[in-house]
Structure formats: C-alpha cells, structure tokens
N, C-alpha and C positions, 0 to 999 in steps of 0.2 A: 548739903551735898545734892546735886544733882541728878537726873539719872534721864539718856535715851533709849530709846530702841532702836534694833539694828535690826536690818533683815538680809537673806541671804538663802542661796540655794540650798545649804547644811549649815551646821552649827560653825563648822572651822571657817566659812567663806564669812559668815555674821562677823566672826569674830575678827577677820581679815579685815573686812571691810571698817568696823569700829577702829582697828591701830591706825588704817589708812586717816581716816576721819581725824582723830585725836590725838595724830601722832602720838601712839605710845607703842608700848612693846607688848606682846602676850603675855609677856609675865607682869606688865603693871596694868593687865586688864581685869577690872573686877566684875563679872557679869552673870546671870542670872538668865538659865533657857527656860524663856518662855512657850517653847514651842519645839519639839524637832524637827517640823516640817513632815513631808512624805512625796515620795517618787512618783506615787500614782500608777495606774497600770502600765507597767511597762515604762515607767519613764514617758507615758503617750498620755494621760491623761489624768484628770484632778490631781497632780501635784500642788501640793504645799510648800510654804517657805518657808525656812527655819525664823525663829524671832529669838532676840535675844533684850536681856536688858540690862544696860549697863551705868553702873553709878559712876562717876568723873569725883577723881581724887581734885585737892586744889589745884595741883599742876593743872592739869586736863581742861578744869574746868577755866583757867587764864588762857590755858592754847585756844580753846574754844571760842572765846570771846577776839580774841585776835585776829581766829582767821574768820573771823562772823557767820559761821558756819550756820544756817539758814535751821530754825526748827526751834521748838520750846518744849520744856520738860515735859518727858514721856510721849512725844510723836515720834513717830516712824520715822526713819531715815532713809531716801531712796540710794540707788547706788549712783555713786560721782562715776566722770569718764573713766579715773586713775583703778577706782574698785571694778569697775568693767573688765578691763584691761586683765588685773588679778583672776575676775570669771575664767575669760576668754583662755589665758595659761591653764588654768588649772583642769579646761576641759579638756585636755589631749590626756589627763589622767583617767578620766571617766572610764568606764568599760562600757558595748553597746546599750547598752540597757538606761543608760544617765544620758543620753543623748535628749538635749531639749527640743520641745517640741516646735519651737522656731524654725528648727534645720528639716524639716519634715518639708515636701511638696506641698504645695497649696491645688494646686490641680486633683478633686476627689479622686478619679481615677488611682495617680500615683499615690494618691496618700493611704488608700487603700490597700493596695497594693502593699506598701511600706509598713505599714500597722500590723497587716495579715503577715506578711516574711518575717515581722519583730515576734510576735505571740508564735507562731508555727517553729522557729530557731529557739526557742526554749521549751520544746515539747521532743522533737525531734531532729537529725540531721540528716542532709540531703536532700532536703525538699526546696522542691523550685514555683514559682506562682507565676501565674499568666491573667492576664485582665483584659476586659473587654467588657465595654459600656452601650446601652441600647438608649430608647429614649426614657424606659419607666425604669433601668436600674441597672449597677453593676455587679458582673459576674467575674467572681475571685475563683480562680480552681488551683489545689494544690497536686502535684503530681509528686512520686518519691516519699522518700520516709517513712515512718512508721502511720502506714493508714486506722489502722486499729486505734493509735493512741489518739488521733486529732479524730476519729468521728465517736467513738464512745461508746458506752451503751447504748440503744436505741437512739443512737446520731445525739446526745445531750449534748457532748462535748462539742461536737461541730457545730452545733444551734448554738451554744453561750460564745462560742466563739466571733459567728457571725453579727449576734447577737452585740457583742466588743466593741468588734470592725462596724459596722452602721452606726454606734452611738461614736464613735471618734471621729468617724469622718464628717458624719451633721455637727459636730459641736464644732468642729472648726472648717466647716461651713462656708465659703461668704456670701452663698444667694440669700434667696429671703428664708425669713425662718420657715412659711408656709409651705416651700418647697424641698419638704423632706427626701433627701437621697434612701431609696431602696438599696441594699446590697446584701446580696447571694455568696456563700460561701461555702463551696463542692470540695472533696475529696477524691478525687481520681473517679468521676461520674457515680458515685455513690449515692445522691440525691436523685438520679434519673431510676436508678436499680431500685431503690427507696418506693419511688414513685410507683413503679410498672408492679412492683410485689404487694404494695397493698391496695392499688387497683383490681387484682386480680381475688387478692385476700376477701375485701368486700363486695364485689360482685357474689363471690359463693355465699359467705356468710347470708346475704342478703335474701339468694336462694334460698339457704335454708329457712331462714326467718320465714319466708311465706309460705313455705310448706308446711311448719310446722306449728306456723299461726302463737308463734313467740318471741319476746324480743331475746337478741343476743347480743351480749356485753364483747366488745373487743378490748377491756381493760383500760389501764390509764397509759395516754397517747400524750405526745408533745401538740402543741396549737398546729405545729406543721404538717404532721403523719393526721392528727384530725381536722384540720380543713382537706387534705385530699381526700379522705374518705366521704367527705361530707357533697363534695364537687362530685363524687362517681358517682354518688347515690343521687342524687339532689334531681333526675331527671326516671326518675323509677316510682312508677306511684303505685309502685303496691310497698314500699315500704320509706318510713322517715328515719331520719337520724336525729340524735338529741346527745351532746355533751352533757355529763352528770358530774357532781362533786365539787372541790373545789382547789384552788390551785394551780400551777402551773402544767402539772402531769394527771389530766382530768380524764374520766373513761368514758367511753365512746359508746353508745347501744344503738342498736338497727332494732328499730320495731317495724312489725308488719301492720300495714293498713285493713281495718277490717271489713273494707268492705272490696277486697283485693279478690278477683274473683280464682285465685290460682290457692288461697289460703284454704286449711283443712285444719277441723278440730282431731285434735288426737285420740 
C-alpha cells in the first residue's frame, strides 16, 4: 500500500484536494493528520498548512498510475489548477479573520494600515485608522472605540500591538531586508500625552535626585516610556539614568552626579 501527503489550508481542503487528486470520495478516503495547520495572527501571519497522510487502497493506487500523477511515496502534493479552483470557492465561506494574506496590499503603507484595522476590529468597534508615512517611518493612529482597551496598562497593549504591525509589515516586505520599516502606532494622541507627562515627570524626579543627593527609581517602564526618560535627562549633568533588571518591563533610576554642584548631603 502506498501512501502520500496532501497539503492544504485546513484539514477538509487536504482532504478535498487528495479526492480531487485520486478521484475518490471522502468516504473511500483513508488519511492520517499529520498536522492541523494554524491561522497565525490574525489570519496575517505565520500561518501553517494543514498536512495530511494518506494511504491509496488498490483502486487509488491504479487511478494513480493512470493519470501519472507526478510525486513518489510520501512527498508532498502541491495544489493542481482543479484544487485551486476548490480554494478559491470555499473562501467566500471564510469569515474576516481567514482572509489570506495574498489579498492584503503590498504597498507598506496600506498594509499597515490593513493589519492595524484587522487586530483593532477584534478588540473593539467603531474605530477608524488614518496613515501617513514620512521618510524614517509610519504613523498609524486609531481614532474611536474603546481607547482604554487598545492602549492598556501603561500603553502595553498598544506597544504589542505596534509591536504586531511592524513585524508583518517587514516580513512581507519587498525592499531589502536591511531596510527595516519603522511603524508607530497612536491611540487618539495618547503617545504625545504619554510623552509630555513623563517629560515633565523626570525633570522633577531629577530635581529631586540632586537635591537630595540620592538616586530615584521610577519603577519598571516599557523600552518606550524609558528611552523618553532617558532623551530628557541625557543633556542635565548633574544627573545620569541607568535601566536596571531585566526584561522587557525594566526599572528606570535617576542618579545624581556627585560632583553636581546643586547636590546636598542630608
């Protein structure tokens, strides 16, 4: 007995595609998953193929030989025009979310765009996004919806998001790999509000630090809430900054410089 592999967007298109192949029926198909496959984020990224494996009764295995169907025991089968065809039906069944990523904009901009409106429609409703590209990167901003839910605790949730959006739009890419796309992704100017509060936060803090000739922990920060702390301070030399810990969510201290001449011992 025989046996190939089939592959396929899910297990039932596998299995489609093998009757198409072998002319048989579902019910004279004997097959073994090798795989479910996986949808990936969103349907937008690292999707998997379903694999299957199937043994060829005699019949089958004479259809086989007949129509000289290209491949030797246990290869993968790619899909014929006829199984295509089968795809192409079955995706008016899909819901948004199975949408492949073929049908997405190749322009980063739009795809952006496209990526950030898919992950934002499964968090909330009503939200609308507007784009706009400069020469070092693009700016996604969401307007509408529940703001609370897409920025997070201390913005986490907006950061993984953005975080999403920048790795899907570089993976499918077509410049060169070296030219990484930067993208930004705002909540109804949340990251400007972000910005201006803990500029304002670390100047004091900083004050205090040389006054009281001690360092101050501002706790653990995202890479983004500490590099902006880092940019304010970075031009004040009575005191340095220094990330501690480790991790993604690391804490931030403002030491005073000791030979700051505005510091005092307690």
């Amino acid at each position: 007995m025989s046996s190939f592999e089939y592959e396929g967007k899910n297990v039932a298109k596998a299995v489609k595609l093998a009757c198409v192949k072998l002319n048989l029926t579902q019910d004279e198909i004997n097959y073994q998953v090798l795989s479910y496959g996986s949808r990936g984020i969103f349907g937008l990224a690292g999707a998997k193929k379903a694999r299957i494996l199937v043994d060829l009764p005699e019949k089958a295995e004479e259809t086989e030989n007949e129509s000289q169907v290209s491949g030797v025991a246990g290869q993968t089968v790619e899909y014929s025009d006829d199984a295509k065809v089968m795809e192409d039906q079955g995706a008016a069944d899909n819901g948004p979310g199975d949408q492949p990523i073929s049908e997405f904009p190749e322009n980063p901009l739009e795809l952006g765009r496209t990526v950030l409106q898919r992950i934002v429609g499964a968090i909330t409703a009503d939200a609308e996004i507007s784009a706009e590209a400069s020469s070092e990167r693009i700016f996604l901003n969401v307007s509408g919806g529940n703001a609370g839910k897409l920025i997070g605790k201390k913005g986490q949730t907006l950061e993984a998001i953005q975080s999403v959006v920048e790795k899907i739009v570089n993976r499918h890419n077509n410049h060169n790999n070296s030219d990484k796309i930067r993208v930004q992704v705002d909540v109804g100017g949340y990251l400007e509000t972000r910005k201006d509060n803990l500029e304002k936060l670390a100047m004091r803090l900083a004050d205090k630090s040389k006054r009281i000739s001690k360092p101050i922990s501002l706790g653990q920060m995202s890479a983004y809430d500490r590099r902006i702390v880092h940019l304010a301070l970075k031009d004040d030399p009575g005191v340095r900054t220094q990330s501690r810990g480790e991790g993604y969510m690391r804490k931030l201290v403002i030491f005073p410089n000791k030979n700051n001449p505005r510091s005092r011992a307690d």
